[in-house]
N, CA, C and O atoms as a DFTB+ gen file, in Angstrom:
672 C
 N C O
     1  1       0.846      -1.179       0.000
     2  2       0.000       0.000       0.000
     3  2       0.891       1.242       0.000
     4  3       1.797       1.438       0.810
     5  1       0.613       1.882      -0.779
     6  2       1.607       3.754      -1.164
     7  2       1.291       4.100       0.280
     8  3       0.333       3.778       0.982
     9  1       2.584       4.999       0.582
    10  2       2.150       5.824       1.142
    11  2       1.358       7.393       0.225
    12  3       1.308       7.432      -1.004
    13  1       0.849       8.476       1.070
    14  2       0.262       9.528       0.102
    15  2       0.256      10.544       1.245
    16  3       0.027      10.470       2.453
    17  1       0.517      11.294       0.593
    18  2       0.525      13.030       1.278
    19  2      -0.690      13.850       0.697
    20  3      -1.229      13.523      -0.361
    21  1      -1.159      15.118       1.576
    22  2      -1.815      15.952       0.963
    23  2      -1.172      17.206       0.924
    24  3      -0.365      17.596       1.769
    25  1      -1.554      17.847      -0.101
    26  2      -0.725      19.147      -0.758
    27  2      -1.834      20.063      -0.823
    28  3      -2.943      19.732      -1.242
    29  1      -1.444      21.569      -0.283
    30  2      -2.438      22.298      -0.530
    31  2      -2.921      22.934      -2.667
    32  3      -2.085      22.890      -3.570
    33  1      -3.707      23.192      -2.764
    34  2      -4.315      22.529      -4.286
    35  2      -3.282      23.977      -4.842
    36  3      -3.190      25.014      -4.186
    37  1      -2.586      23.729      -6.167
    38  2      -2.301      24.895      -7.192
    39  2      -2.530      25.054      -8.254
    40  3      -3.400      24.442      -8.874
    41  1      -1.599      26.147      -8.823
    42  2      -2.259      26.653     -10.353
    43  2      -1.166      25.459     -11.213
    44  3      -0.963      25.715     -12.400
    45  1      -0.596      24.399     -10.719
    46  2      -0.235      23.763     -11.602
    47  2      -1.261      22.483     -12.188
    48  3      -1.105      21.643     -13.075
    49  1      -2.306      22.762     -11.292
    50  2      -2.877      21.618     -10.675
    51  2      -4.317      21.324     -11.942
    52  3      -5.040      20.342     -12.115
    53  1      -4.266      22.417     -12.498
    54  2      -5.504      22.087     -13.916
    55  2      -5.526      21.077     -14.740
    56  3      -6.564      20.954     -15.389
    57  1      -4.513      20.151     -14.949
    58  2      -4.587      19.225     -15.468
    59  2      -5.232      17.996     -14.932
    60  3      -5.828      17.105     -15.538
    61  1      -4.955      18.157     -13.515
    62  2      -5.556      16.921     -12.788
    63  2      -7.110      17.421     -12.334
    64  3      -7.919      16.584     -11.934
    65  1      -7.364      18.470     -12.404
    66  2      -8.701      19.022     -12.392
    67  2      -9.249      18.567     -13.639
    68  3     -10.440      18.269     -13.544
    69  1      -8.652      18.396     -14.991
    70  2      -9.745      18.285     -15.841
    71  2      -9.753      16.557     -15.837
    72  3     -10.829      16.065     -16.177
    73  1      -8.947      15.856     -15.578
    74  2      -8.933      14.601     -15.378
    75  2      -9.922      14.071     -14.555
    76  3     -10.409      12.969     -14.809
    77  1     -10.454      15.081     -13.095
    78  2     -11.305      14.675     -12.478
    79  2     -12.654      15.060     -12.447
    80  3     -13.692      14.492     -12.108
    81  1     -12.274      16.569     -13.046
    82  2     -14.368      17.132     -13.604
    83  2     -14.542      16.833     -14.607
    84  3     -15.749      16.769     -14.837
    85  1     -13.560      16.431     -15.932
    86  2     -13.858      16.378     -17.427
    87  2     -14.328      14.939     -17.948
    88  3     -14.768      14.822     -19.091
    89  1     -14.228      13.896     -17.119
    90  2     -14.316      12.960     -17.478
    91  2     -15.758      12.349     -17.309
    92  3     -16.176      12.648     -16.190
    93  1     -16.509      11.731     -17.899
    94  2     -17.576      11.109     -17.633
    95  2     -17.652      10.206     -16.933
    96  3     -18.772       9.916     -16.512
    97  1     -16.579       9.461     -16.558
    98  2     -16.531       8.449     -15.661
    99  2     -16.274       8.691     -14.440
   100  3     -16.637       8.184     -13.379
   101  1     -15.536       9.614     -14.751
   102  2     -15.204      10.474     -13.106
   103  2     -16.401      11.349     -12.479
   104  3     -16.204      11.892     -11.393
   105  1     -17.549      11.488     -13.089
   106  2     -18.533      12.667     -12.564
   107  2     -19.730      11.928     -12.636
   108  3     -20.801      12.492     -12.412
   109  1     -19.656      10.345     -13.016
   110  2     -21.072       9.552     -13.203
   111  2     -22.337      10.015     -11.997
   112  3     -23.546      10.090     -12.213
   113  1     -21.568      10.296     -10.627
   114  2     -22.632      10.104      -9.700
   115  2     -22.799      11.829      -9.085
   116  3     -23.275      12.131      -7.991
   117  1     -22.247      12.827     -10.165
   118  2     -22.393      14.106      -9.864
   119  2     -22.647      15.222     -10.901
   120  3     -22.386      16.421     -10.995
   121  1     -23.409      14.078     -11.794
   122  2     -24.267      15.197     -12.457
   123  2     -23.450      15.252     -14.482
   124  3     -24.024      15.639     -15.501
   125  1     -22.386      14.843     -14.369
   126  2     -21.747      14.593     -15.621
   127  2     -20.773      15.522     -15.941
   128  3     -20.734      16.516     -15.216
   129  1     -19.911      15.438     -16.921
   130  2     -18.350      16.420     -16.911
   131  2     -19.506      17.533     -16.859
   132  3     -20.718      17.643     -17.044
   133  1     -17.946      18.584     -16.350
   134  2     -18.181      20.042     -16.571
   135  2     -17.653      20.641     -17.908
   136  3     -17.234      19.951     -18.837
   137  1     -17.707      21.770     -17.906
   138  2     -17.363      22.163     -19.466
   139  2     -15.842      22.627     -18.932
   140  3     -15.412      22.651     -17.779
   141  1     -15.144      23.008     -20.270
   142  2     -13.688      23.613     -19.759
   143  2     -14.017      25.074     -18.963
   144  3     -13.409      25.343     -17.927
   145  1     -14.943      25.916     -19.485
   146  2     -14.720      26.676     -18.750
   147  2     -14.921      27.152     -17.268
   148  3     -14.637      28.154     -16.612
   149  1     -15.710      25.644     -17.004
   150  2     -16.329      25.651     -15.357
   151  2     -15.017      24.715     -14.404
   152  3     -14.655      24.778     -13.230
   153  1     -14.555      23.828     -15.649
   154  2     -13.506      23.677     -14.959
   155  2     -12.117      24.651     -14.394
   156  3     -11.357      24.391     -13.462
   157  1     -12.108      25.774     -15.268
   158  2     -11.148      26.641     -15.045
   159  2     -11.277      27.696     -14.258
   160  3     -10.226      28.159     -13.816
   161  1     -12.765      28.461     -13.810
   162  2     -13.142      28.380     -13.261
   163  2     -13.259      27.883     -11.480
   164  3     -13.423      28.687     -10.562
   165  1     -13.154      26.691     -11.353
   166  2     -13.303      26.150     -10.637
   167  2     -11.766      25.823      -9.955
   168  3     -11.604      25.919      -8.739
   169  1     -10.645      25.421     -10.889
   170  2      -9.277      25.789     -10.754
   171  2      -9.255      27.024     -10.505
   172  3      -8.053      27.277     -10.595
   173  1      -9.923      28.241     -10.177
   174  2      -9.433      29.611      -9.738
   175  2     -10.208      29.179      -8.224
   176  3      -9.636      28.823      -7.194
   177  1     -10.737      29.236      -8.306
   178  2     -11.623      29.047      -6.424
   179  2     -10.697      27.979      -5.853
   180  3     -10.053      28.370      -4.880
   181  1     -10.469      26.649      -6.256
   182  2      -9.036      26.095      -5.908
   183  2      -7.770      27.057      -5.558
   184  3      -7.187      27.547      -4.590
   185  1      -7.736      27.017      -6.681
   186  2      -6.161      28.144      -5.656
   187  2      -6.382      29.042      -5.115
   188  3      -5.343      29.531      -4.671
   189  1      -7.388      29.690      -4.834
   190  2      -8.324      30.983      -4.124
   191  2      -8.185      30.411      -2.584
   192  3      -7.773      30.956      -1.559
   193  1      -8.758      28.931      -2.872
   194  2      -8.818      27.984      -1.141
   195  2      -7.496      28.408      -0.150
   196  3      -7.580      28.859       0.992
   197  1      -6.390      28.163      -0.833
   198  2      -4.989      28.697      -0.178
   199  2      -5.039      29.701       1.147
   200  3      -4.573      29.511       2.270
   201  1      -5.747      30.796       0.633
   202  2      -6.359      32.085       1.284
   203  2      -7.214      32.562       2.014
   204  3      -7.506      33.674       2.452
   205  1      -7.781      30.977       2.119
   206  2      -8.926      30.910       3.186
   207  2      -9.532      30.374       3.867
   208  3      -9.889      29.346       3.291
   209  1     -10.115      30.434       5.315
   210  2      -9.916      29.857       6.438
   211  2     -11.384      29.010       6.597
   212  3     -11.871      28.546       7.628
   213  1     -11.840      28.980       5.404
   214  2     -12.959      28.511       5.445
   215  2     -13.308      27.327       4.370
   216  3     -14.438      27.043       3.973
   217  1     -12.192      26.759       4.025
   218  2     -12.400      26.532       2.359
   219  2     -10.802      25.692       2.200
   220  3      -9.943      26.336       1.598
   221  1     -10.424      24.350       2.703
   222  2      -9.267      24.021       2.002
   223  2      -9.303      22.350       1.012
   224  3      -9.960      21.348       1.295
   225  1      -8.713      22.477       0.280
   226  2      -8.454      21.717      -1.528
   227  2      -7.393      21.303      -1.297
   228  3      -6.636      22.046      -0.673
   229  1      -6.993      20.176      -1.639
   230  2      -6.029      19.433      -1.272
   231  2      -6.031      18.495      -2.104
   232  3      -7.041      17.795      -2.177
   233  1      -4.587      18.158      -3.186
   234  2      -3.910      17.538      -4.014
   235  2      -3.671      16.070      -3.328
   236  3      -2.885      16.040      -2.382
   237  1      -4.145      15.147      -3.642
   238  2      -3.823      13.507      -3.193
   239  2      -2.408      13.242      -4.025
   240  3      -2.451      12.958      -5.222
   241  1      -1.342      13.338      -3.413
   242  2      -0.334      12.481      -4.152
   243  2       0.564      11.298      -3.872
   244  3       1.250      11.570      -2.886
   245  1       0.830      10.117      -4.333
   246  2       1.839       9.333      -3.909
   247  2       2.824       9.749      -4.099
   248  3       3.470      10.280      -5.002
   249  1       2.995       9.147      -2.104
   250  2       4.425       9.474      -1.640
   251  2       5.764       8.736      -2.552
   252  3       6.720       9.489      -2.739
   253  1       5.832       7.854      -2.904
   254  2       6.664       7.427      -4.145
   255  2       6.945       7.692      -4.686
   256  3       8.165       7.525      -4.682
   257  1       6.446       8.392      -5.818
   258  2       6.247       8.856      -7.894
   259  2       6.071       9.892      -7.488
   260  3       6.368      10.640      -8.419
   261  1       5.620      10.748      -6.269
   262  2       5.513      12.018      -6.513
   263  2       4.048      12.233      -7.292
   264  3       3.439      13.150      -6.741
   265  1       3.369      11.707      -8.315
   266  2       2.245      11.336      -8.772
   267  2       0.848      12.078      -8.201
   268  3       0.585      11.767      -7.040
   269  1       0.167      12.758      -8.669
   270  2      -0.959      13.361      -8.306
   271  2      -2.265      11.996      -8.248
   272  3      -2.730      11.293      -9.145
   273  1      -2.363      12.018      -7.709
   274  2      -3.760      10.808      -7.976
   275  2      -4.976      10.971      -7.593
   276  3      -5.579       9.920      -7.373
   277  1      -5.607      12.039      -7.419
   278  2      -6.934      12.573      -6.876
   279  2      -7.014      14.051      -6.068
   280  3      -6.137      14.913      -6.123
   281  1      -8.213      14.136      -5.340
   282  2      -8.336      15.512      -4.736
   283  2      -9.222      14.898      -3.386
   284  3      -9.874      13.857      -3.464
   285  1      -9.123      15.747      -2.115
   286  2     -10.310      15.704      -1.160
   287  2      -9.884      17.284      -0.985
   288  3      -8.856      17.915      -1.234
   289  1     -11.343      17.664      -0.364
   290  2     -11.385      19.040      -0.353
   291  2     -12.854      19.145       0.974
   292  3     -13.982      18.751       0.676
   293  1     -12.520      19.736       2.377
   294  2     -13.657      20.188       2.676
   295  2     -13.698      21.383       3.097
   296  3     -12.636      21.839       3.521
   297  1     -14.949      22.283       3.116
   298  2     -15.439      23.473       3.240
   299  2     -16.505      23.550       4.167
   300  3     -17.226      22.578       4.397
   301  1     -16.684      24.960       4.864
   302  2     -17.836      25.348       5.499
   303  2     -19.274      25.243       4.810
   304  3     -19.515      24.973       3.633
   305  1     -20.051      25.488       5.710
   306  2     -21.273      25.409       4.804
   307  2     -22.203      25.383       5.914
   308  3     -21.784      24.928       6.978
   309  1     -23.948      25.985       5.808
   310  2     -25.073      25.818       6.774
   311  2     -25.573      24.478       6.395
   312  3     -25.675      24.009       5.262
   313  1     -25.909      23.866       7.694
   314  2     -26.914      22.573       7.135
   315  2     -27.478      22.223       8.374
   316  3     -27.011      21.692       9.382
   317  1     -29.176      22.863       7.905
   318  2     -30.503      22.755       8.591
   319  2     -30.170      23.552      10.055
   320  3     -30.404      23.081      11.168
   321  1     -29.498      25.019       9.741
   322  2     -29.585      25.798      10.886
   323  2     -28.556      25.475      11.452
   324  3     -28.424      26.152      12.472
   325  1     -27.339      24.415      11.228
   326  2     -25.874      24.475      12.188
   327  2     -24.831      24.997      11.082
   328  3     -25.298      25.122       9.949
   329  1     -23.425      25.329      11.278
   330  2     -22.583      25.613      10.448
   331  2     -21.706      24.319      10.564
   332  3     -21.247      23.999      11.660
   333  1     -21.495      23.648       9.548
   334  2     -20.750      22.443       9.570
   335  2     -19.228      22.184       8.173
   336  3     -19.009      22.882       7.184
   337  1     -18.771      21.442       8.464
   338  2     -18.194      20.952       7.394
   339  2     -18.183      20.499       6.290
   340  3     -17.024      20.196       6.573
   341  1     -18.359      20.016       4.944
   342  2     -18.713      19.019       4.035
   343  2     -17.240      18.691       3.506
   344  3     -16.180      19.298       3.355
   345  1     -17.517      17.985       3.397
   346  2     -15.976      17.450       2.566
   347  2     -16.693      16.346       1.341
   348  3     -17.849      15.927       1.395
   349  1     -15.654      16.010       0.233
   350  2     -15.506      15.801      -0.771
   351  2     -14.348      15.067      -1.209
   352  3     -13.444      15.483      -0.485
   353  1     -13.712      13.907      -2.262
   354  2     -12.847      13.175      -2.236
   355  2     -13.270      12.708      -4.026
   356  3     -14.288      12.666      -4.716
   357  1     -11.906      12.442      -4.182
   358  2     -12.342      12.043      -6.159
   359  2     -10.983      11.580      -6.286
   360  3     -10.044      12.301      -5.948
   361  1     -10.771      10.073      -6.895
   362  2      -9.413       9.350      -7.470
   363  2      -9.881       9.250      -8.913
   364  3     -10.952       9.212      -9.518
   365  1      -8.463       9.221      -9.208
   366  2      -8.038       9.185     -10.513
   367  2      -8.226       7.335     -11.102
   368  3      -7.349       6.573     -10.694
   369  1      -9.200       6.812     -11.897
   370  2      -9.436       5.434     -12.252
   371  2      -8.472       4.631     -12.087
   372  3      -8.557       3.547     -11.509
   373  1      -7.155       5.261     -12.748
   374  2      -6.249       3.874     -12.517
   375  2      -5.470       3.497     -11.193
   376  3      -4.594       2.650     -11.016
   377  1      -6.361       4.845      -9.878
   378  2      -6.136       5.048      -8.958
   379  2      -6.857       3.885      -7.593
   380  3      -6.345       3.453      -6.560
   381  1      -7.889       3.738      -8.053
   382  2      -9.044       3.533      -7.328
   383  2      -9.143       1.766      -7.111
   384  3      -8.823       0.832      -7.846
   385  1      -9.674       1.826      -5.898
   386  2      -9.675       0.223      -5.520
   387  2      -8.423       0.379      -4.750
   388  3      -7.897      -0.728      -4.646
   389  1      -7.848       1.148      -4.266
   390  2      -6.418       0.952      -3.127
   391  2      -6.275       1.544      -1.558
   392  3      -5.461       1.520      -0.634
   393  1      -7.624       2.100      -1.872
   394  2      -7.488       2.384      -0.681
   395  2      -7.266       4.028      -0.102
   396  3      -7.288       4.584       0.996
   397  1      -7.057       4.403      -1.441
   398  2      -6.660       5.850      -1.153
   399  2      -7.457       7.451      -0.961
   400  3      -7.076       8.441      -0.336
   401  1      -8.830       7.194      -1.860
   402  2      -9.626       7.836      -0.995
   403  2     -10.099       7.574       0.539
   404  3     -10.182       8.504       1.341
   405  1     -10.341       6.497       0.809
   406  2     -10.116       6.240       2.400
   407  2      -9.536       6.814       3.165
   408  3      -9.954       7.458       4.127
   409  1      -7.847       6.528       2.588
   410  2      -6.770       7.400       3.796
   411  2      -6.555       8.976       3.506
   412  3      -5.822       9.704       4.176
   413  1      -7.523       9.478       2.100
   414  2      -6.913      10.683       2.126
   415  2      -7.926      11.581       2.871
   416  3      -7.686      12.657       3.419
   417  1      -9.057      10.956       2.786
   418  2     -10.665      11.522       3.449
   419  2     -10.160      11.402       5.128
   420  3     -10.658      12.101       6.010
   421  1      -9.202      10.494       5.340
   422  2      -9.003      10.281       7.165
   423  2      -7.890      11.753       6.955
   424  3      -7.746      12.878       7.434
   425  1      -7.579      11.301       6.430
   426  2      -6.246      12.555       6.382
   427  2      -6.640      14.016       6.623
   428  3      -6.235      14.724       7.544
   429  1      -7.717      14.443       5.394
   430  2      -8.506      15.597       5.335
   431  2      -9.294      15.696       6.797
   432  3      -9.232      16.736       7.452
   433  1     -10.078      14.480       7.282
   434  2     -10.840      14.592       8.705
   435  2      -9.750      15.122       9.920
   436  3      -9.949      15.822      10.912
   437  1      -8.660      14.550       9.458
   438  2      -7.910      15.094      10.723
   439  2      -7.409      16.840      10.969
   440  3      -7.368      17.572      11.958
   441  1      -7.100      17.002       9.618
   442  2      -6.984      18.419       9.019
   443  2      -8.274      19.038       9.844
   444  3      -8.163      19.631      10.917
   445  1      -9.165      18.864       9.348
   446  2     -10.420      19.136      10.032
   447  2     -10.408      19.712      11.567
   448  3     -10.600      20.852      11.990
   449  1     -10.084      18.378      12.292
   450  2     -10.411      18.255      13.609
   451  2      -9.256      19.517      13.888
   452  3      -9.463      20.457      14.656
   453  1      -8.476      19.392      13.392
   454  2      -7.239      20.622      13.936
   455  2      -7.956      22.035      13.722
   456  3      -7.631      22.862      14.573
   457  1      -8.919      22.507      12.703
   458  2      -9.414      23.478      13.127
   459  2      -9.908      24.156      14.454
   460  3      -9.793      25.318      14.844
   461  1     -10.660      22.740      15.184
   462  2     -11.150      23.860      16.295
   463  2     -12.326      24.322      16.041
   464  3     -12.595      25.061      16.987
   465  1     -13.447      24.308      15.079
   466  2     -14.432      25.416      14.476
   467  2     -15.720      24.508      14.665
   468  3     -16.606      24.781      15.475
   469  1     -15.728      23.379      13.815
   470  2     -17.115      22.652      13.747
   471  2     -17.107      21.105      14.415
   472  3     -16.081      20.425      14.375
   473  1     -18.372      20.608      15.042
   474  2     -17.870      19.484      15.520
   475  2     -18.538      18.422      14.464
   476  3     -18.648      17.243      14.801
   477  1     -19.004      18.896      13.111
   478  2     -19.554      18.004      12.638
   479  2     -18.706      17.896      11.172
   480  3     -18.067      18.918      10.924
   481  1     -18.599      16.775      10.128
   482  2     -18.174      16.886       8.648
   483  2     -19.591      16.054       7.964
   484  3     -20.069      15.055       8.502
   485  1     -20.070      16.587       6.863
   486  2     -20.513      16.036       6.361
   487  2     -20.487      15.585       5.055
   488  3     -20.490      16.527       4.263
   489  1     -20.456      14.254       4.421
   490  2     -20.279      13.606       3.250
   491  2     -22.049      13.601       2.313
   492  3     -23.006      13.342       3.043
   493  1     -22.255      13.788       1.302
   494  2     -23.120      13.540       0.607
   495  2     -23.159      12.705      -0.640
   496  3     -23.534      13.150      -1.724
   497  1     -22.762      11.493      -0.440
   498  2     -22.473      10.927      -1.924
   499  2     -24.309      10.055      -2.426
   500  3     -25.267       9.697      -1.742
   501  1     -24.060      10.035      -3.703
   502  2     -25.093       9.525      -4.506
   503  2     -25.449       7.904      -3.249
   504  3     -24.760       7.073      -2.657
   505  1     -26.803       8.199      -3.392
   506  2     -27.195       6.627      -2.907
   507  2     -26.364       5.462      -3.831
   508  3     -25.811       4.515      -3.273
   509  1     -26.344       5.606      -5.027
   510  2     -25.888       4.816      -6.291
   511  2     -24.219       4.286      -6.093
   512  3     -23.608       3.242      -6.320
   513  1     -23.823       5.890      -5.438
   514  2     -22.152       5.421      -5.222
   515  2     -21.500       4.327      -4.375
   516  3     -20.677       4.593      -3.499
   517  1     -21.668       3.809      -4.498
   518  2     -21.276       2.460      -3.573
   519  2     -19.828       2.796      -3.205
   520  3     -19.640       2.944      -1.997
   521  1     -18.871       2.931      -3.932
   522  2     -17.433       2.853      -3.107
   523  2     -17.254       4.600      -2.354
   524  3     -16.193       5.017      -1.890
   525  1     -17.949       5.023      -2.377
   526  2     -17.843       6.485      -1.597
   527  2     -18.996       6.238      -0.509
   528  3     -18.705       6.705       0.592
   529  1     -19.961       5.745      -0.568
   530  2     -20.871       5.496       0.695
   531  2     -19.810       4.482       1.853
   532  3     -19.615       4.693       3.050
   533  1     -19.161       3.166       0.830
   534  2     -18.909       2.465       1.736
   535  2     -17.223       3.222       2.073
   536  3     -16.486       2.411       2.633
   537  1     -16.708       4.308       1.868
   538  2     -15.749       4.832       2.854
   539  2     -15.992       5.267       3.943
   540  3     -15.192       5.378       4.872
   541  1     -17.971       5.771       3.928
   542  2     -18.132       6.680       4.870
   543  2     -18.334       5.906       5.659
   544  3     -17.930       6.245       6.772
   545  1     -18.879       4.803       5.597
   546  2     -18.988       3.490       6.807
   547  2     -17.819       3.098       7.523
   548  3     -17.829       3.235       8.746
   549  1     -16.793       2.623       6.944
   550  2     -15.563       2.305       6.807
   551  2     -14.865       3.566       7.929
   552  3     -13.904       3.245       8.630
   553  1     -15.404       4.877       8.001
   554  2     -14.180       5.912       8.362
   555  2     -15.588       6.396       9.578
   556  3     -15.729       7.588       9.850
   557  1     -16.216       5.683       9.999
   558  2     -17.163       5.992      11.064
   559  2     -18.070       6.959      10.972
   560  3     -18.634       7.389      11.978
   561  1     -18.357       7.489       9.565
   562  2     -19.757       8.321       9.439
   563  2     -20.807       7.987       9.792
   564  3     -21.328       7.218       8.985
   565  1     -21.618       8.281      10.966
   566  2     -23.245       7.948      11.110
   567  2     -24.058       8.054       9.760
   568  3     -23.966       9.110       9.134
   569  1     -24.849       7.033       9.265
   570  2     -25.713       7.510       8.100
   571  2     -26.821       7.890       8.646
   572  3     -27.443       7.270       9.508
   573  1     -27.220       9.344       7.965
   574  2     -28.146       9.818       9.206
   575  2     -29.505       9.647       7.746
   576  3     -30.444      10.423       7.923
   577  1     -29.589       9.047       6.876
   578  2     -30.815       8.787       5.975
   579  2     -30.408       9.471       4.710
   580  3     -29.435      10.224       4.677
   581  1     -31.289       9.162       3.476
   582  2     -31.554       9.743       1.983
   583  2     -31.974      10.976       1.867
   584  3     -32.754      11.253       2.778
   585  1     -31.792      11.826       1.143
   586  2     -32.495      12.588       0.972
   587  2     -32.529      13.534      -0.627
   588  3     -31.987      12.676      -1.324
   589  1     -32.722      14.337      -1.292
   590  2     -32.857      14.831      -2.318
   591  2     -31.667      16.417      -2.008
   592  3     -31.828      17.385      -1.265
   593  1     -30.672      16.102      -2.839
   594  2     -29.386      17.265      -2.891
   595  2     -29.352      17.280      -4.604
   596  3     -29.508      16.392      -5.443
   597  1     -28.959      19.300      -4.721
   598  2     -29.029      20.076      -5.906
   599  2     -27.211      20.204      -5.890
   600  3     -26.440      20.725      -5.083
   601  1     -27.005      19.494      -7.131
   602  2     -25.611      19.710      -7.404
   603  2     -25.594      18.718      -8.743
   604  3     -26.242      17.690      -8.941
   605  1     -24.511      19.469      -9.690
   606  2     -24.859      20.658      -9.327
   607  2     -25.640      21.847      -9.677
   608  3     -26.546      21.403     -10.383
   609  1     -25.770      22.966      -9.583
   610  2     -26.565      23.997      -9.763
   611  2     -27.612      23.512     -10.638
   612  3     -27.406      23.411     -11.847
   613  1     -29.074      23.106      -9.945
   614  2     -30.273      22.890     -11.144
   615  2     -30.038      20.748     -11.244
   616  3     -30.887      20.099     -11.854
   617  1     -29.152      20.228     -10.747
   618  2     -29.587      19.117     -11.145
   619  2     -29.336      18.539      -9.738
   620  3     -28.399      18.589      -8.942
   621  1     -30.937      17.793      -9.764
   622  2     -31.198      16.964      -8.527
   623  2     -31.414      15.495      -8.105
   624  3     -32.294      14.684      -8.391
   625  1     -30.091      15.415      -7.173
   626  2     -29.974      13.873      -7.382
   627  2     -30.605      13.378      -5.746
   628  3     -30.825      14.179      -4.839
   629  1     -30.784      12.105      -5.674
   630  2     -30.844      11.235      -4.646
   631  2     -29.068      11.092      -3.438
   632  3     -28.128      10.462      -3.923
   633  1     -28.966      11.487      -2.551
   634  2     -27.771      11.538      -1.907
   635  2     -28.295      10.745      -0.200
   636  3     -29.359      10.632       0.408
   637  1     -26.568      10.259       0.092
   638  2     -26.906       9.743       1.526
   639  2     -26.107      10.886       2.589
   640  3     -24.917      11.192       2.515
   641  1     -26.808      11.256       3.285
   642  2     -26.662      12.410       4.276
   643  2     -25.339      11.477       5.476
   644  3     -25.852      11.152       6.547
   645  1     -24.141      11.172       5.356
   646  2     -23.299      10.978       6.198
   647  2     -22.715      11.929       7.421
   648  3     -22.786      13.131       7.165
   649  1     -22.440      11.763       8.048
   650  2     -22.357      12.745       9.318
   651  2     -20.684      12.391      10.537
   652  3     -20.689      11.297      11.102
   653  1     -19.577      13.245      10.777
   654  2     -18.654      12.836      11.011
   655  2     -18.611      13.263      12.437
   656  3     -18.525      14.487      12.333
   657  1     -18.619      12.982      13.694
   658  2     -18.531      13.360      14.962
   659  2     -16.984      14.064      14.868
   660  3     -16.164      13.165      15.051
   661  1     -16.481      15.042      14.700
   662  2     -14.973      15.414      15.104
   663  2     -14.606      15.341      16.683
   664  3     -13.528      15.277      17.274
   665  1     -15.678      15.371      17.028
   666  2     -15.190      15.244      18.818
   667  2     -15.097      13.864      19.358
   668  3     -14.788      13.571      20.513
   669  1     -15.425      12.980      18.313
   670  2     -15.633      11.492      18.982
   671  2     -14.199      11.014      18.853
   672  3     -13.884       9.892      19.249
């Protein structure tokens, strides 16, 4: 098993952004690629994250090759009247099946807990997603039920509401 580090996200970093929004296989359970320009876009609010205390993006790379192999990223956000966490996680195909969104989502949770700010993270993956639901099991998310989430903007999918105790 690699070891893997997280890197805060840069402007070198658009290539592995379009690898992970551009692809259809990579966005099956979030609505389908983005266009280039939402991806670039979206690479500016990435490196924007750097700058802010509310908002950090983070480069998955093996410790080995040096190798970029995905992203986790969590941010602030309201949900149902508390201010909480959400976080987010995406490997690269020839990445996946090793284990490494797992350790990079523990990685990012710990990042987390060092804030100090929220005692909750929350995951929203597609009911459909099976290997992203079963990390959240796997990394001690309460499943707190289904429910209907807009993402993105205008398209509405079926999601499982996961929930991360940081104080536990």
């Amino acid at each position: 098993m690699t070891d893997l580090r997280l890197e805060p996200w840069g402007p070198d970093d658009l290539p592995l952004l379009r690898r992970l929004m551009g692809d259809p296989a990579m966005t099956e359970h979030i609505g389908g690629p983005e266009s280039e320009e939402k991806i670039v876009e979206r690479q500016g609010r990435y490196e924007a994250s750097a700058d802010s205390d509310t908002t950090w993006v983070f480069k998955v790379v093996d410790d080995e090759t040096a190798e970029p192999v995905g992203s986790v990223a969590y941010w602030e956000r309201e949900w149902r009247g508390d201010a909480v966490w959400e976080i987010g996680w995406s490997v690269l195909p020839e990445f996946q099946g090793r284990g490494i969104a797992g350790r990079a989502t523990a990685a990012a949770l710990e990042h987390a807990r060092g804030r100090n700010r929220h005692r909750f993270v929350h995951a929203y993956p597609s009911v459909d997603n099976a290997p992203s639901n079963a990390i959240c099991s796997k990394l001690g998310f309460e499943l707190l039920g289904a429910m209907e989430f807009e993402y993105p903007k205008g398209h509405y999918m079926q999601c499982n509401d996961w929930r991360f105790d940081l104080s536990a």
